[in-house]
C-alpha positions as a Markdown table, in Angstrom:
| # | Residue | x | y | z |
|---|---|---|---|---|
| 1 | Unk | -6.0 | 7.0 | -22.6 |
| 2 | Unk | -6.5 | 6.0 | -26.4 |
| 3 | Unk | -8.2 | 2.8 | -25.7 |
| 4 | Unk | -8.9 | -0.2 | -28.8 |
| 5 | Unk | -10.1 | -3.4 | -28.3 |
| 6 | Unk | -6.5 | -4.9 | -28.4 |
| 7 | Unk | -6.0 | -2.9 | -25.0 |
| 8 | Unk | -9.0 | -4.2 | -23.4 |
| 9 | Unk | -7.9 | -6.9 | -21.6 |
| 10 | Unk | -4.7 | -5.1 | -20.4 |
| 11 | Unk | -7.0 | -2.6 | -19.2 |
| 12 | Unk | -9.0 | -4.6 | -17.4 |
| 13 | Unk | -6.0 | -5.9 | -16.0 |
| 14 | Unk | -4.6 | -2.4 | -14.8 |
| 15 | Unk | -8.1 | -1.7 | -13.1 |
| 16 | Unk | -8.0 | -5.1 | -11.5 |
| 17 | Unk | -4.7 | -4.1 | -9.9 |
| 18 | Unk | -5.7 | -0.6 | -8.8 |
| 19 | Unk | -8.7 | -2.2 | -7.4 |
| 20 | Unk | -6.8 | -4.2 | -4.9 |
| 21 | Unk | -3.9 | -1.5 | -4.4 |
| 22 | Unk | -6.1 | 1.0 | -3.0 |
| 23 | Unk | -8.3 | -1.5 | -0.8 |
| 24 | Unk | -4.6 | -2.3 | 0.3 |
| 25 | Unk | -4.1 | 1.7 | 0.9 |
| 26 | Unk | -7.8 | 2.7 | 2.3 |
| 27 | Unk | -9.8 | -0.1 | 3.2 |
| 28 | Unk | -12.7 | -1.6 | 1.7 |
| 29 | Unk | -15.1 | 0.2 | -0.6 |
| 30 | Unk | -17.7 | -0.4 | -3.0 |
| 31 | Unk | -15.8 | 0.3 | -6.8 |
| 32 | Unk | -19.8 | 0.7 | -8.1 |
| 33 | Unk | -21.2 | 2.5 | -4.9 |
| 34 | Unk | -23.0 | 5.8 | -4.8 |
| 35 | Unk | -21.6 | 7.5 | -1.4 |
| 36 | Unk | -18.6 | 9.9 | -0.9 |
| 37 | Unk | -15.9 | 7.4 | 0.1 |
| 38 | Unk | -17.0 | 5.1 | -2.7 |
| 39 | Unk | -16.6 | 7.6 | -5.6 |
| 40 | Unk | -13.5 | 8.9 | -4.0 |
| 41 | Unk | -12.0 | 5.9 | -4.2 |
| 42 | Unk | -12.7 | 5.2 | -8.0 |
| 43 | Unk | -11.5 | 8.3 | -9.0 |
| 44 | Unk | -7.9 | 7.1 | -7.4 |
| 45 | Unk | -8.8 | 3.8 | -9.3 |
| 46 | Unk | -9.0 | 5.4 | -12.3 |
| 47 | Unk | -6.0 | 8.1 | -11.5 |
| 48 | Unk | -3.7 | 4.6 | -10.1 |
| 49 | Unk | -5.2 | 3.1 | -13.7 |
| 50 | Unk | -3.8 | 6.3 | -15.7 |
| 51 | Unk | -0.2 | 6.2 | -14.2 |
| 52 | Unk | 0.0 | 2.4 | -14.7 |
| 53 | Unk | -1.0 | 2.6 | -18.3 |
| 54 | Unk | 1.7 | 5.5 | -19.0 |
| 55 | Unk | 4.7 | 3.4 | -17.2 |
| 56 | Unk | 4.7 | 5.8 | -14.3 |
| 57 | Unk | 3.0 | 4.0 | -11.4 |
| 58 | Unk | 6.1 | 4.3 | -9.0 |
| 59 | Unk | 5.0 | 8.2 | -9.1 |
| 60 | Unk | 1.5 | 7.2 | -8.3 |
| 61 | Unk | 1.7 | 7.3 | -4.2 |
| 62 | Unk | 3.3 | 10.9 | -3.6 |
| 63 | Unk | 1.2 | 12.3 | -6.3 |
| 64 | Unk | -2.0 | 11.5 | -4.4 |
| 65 | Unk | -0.4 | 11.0 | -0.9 |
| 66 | Unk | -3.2 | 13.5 | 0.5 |
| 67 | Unk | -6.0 | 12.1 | -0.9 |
| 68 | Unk | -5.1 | 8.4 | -0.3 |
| 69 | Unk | -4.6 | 9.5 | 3.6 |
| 70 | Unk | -8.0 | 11.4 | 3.6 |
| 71 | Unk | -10.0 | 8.6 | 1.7 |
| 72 | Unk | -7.9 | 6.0 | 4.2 |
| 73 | Unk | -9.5 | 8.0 | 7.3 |
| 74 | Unk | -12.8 | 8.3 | 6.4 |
| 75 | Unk | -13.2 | 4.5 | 5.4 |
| 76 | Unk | -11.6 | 4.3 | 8.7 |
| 77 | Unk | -14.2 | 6.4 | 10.4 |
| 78 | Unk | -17.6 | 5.1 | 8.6 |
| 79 | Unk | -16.4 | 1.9 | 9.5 |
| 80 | Unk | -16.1 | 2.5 | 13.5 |
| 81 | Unk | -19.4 | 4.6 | 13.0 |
| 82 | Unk | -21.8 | 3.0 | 16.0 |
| 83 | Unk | -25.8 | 2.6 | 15.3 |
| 84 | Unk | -27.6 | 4.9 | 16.9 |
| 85 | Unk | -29.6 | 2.8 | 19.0 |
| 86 | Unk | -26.6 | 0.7 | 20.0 |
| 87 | Unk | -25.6 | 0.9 | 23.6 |
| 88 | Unk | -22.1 | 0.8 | 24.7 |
């Protein structure tokens, strides 16, 4: 992406979007986070980001339909994930 401070706010925008599309997708996760899910996640951000900015978002979802299904189970599983001292 060529970016120039005219863009910025659009930008920002497109993130902002992405942001909320792939909560909507996956579940919640942390878009500044350090573990695997987190990182995952912003990478599709960033990739949801890139097809916005080139008018091609409508290809977005079976372009990374794997990914999106894999990062959508694992948010899944971390957050059933039980303590280990917890009693059922």
């Amino acid at each position: 992406m060529h970016i120039s401070h005219n863009e910025d706010d659009n930008l920002k925008e497109l993130l902002s979007f992405s942001i909320t599309r792939i909560k909507g997708y996956c579940g919640e996760f942390d878009i500044y986070g350090k573990k695997d899910t987190d990182i995952r996640a912003k990478e599709l951000v960033f990739e949801r980001t890139r097809y916005a900015y080139n008018d091609a978002v409508e290809y977005f979802e079976n372009n990374f339909l794997s990914e999106i299904n894999s990062l959508g189970l694992d948010i899944a599983l971390e957050e059933m994930e039980v303590e280990p001292d917890a009693t059922l």
